[in-house]
Backbone as CSV, one residue per row, in Angstrom:
resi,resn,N_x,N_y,N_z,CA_x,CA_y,CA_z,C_x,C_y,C_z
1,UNK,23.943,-6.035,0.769,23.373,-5.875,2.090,21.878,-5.600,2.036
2,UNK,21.297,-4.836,1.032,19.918,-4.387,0.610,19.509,-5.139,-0.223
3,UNK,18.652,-6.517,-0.610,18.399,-6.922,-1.885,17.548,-5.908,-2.629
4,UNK,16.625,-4.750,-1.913,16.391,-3.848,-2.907,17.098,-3.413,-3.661
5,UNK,18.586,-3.426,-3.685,19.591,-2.801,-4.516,20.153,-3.627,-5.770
6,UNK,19.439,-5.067,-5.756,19.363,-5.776,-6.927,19.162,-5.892,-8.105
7,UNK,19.741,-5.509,-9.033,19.281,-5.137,-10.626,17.887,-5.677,-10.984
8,UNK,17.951,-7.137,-10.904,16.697,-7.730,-10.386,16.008,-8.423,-9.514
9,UNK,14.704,-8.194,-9.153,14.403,-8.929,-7.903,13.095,-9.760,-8.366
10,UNK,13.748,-10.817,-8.137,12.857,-12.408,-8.396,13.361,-13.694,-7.982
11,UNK,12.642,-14.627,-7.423,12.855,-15.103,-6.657,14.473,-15.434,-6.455
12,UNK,15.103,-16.139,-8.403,16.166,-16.545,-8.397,17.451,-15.838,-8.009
13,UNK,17.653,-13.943,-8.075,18.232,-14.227,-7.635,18.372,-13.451,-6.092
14,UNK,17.122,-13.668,-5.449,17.001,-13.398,-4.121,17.872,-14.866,-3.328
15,UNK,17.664,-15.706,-3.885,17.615,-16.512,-3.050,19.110,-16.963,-3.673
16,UNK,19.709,-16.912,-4.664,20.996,-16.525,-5.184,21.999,-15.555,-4.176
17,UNK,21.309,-14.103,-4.124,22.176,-13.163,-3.491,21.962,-14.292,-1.641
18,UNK,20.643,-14.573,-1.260,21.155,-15.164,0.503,22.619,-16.210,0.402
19,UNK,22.671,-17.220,-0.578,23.274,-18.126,-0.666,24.837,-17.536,-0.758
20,UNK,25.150,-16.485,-1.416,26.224,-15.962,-1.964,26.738,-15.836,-0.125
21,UNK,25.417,-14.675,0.520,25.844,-14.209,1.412,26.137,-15.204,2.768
22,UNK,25.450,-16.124,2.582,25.726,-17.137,4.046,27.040,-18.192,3.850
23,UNK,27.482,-18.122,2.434,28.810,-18.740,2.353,29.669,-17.678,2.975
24,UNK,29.453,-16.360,3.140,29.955,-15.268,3.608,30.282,-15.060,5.346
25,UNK,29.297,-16.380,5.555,28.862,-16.159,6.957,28.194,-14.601,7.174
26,UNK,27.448,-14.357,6.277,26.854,-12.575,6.608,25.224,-13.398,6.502
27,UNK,24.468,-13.948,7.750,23.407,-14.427,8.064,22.491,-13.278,7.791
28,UNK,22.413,-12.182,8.132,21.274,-11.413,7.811,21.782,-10.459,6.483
29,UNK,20.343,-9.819,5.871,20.204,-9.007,4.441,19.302,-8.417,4.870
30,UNK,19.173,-7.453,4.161,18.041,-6.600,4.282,17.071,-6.842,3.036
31,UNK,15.612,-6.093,3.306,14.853,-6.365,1.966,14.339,-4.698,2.100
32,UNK,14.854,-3.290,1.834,14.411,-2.307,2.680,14.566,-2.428,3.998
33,UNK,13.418,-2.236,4.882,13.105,-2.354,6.387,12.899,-3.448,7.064
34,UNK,12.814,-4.327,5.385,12.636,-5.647,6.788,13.804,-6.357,6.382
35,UNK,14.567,-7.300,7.651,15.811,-8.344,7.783,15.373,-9.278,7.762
36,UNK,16.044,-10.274,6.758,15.607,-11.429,6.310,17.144,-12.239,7.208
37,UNK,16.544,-13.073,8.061,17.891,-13.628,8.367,17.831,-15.528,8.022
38,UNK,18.850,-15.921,7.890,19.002,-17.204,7.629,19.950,-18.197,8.889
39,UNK,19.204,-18.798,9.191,19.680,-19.614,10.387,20.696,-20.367,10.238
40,UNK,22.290,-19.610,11.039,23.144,-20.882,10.700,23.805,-22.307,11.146
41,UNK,22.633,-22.407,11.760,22.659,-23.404,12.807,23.905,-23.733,13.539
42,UNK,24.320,-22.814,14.387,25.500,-22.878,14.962,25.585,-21.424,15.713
43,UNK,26.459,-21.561,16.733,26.178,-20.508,17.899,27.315,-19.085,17.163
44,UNK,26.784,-17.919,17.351,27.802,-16.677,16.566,27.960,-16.044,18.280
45,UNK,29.025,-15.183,18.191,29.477,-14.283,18.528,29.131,-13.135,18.234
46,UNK,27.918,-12.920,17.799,28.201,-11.379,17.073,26.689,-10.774,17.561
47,UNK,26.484,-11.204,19.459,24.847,-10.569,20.290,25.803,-10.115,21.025
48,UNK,26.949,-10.083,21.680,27.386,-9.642,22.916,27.044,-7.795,22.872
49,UNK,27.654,-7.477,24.296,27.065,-5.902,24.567,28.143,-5.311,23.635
50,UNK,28.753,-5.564,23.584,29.634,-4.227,22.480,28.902,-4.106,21.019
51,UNK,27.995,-5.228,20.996,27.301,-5.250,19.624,25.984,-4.465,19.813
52,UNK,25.502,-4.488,21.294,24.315,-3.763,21.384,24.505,-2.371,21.252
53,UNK,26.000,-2.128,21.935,26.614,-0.452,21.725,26.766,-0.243,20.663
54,UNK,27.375,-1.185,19.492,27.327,-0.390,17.887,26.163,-0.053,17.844
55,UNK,24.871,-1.150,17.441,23.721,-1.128,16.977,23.123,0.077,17.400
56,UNK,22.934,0.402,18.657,22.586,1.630,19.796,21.976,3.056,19.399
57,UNK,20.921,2.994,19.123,20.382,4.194,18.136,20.839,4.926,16.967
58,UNK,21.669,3.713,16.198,22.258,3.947,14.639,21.047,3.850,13.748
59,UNK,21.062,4.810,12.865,19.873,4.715,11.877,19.971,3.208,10.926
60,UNK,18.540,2.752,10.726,18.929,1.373,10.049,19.243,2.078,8.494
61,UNK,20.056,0.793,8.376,21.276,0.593,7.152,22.483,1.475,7.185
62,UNK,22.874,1.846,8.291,24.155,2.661,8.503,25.152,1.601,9.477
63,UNK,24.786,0.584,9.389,25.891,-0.397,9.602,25.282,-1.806,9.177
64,UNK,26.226,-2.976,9.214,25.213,-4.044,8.186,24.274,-4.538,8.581
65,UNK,23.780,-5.511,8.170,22.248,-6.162,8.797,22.507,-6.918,10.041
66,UNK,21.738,-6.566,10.919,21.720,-7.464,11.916,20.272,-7.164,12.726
67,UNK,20.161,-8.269,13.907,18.854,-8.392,13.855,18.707,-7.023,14.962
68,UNK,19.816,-6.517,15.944,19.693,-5.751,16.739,19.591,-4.095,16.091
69,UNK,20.230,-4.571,14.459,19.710,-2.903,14.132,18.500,-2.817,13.991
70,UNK,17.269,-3.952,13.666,15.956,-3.723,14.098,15.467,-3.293,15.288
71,UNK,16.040,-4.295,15.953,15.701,-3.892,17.835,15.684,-2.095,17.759
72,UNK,16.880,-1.597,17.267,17.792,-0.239,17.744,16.196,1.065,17.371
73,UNK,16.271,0.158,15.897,15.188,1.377,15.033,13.890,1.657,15.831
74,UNK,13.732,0.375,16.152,12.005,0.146,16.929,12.206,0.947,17.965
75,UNK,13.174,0.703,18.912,13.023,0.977,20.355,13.444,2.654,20.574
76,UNK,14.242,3.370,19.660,14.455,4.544,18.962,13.380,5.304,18.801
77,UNK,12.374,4.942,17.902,11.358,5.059,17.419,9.717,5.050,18.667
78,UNK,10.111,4.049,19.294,9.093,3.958,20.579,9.427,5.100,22.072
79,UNK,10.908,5.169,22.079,11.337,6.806,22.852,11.361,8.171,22.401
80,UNK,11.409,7.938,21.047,11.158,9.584,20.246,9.889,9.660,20.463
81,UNK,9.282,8.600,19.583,7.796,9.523,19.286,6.809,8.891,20.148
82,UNK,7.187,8.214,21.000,6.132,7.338,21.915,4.594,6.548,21.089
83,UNK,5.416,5.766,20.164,4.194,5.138,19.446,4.887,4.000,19.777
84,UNK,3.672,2.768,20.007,4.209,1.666,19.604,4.791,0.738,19.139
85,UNK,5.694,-0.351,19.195,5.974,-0.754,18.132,5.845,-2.354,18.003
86,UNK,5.366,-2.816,16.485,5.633,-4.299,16.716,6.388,-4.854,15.930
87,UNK,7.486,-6.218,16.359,8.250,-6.767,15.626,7.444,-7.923,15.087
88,UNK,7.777,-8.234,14.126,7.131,-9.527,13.343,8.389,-10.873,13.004
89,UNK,8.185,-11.599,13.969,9.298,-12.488,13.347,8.743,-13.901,13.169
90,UNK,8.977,-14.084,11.999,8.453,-15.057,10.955,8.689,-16.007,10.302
91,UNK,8.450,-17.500,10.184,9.509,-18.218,9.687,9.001,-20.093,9.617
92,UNK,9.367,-20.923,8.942,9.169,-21.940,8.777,9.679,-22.758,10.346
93,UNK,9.285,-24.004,11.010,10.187,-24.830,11.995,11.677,-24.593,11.424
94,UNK,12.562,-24.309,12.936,14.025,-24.405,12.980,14.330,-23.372,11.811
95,UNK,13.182,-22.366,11.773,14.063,-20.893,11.161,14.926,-20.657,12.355
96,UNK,14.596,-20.304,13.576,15.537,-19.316,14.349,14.693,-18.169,15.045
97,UNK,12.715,-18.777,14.504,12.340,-17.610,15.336,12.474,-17.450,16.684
98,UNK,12.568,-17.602,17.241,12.214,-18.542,19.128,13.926,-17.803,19.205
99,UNK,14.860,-18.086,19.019,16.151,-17.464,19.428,16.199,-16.257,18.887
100,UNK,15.577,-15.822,17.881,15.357,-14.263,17.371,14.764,-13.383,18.380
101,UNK,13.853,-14.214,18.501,12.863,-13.223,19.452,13.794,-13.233,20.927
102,UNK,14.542,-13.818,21.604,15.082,-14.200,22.732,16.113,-12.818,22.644
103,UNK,16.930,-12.871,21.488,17.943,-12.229,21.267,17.246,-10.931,21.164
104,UNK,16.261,-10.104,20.356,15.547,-8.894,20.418,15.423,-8.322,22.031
105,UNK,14.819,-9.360,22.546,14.474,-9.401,23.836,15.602,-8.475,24.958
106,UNK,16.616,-9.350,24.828,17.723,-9.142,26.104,18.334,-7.678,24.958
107,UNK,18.486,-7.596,23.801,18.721,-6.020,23.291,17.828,-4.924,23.955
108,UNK,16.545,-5.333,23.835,15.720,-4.227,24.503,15.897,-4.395,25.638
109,UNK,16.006,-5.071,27.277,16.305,-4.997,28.317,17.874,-4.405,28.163
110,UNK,19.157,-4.214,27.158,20.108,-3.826,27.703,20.102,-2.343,27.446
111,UNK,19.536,-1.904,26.782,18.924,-0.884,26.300,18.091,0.400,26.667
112,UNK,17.392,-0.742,27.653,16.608,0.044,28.668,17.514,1.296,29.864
113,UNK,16.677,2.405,29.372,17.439,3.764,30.069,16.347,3.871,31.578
114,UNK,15.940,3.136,31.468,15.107,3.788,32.377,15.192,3.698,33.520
115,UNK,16.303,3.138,34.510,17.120,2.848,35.440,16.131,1.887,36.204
116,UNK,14.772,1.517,36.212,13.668,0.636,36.677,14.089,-0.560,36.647
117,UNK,14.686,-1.585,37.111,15.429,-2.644,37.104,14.096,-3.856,36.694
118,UNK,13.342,-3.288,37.149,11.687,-3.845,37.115,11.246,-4.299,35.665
119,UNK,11.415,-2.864,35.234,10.946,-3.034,33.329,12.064,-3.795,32.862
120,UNK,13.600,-3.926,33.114,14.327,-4.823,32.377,13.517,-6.308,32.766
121,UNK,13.151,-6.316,34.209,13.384,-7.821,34.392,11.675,-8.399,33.806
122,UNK,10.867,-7.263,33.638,9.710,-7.613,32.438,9.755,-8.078,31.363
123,UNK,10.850,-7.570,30.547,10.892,-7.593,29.815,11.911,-9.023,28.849
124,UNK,12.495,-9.860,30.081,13.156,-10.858,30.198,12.079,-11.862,30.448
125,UNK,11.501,-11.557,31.161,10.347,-12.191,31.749,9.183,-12.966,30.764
126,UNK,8.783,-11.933,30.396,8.045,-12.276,28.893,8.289,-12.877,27.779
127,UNK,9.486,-13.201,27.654,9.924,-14.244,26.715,9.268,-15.932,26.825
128,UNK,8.790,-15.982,28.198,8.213,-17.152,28.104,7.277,-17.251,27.916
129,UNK,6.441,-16.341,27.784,5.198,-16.257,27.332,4.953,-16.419,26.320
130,UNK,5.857,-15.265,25.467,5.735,-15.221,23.745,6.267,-16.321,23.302
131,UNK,7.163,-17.127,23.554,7.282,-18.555,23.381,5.955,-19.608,23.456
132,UNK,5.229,-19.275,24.430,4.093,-20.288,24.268,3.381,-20.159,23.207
133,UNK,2.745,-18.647,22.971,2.152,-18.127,21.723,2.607,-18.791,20.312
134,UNK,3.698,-18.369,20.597,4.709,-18.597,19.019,5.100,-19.948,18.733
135,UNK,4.884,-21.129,20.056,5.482,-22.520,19.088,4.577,-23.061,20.153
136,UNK,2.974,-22.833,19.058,1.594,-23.149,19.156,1.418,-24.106,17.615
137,UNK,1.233,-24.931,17.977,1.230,-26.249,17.037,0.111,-25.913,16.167
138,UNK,0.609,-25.782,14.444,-0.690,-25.158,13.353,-1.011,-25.879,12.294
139,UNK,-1.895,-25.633,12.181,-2.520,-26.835,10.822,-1.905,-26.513,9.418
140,UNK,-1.344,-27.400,8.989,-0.730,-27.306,7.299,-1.547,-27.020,6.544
């Protein structure tokens, strides 16, 4: 679940342990703090709200990787201590960033305590924006 927990870490068998794991159907790993996920081109079951309630201010790596235990940590982290936070999601064409970020998105609007129906629907809202940003055509 941690490739830090790898006897060794180099490329072969990083990219060894993803392969092991996506025959697993287990799309995300961890690397430490950051989730490395692998796109399985095909629609999962595993964003609905009962998944936002596991994820739901669980400390990360106290349940397996997924992209909403990031969401959980950040948004945790931005109501405790009122610091900012930014997600970085990163990735070659037809990684999965653009549906990553979509999916982060509607976690943090379900999430939202703040009974302001306003800030959820901001926060839905803005996805089209960061979409324009993010699949901004770049020089090789």
């Amino acid at each position: 679940e941690d490739m830090i927990s790898l006897s060794e870490l180099s490329e072969h068998t990083i990219l060894k342990n993803l392969k092991i794991r996506y025959a697993k159907e287990l799309f995300y790993t961890y690397t430490g703090s950051i989730l490395v996920a692998v796109n399985p081109y095909k629609m999962l079951n595993i964003y609905g709200l009962d998944m936002v309630k596991r994820y739901e201010g669980q400390p990360l790596g106290s349940l397996p990787p997924h992209l909403f235990a990031i969401g959980s940590v950040s948004y945790t982290k931005m109501i405790k201590d009122t610091e900012n936070q930014v997600l970085v999601i990163s990735g070659e064409s037809g990684a999965g960033k653009t549906e990553s970020t979509k999916l982060i998105m509607q976690y943090l609007a379900a999430v939202n305590k703040s009974g302001n129906n306003l800030i959820t629907e901001q926060i839905l809202e803005a996805n089209p924006l960061l979409e324009s940003f993010g699949n901004a055509k770049t020089i090789r």
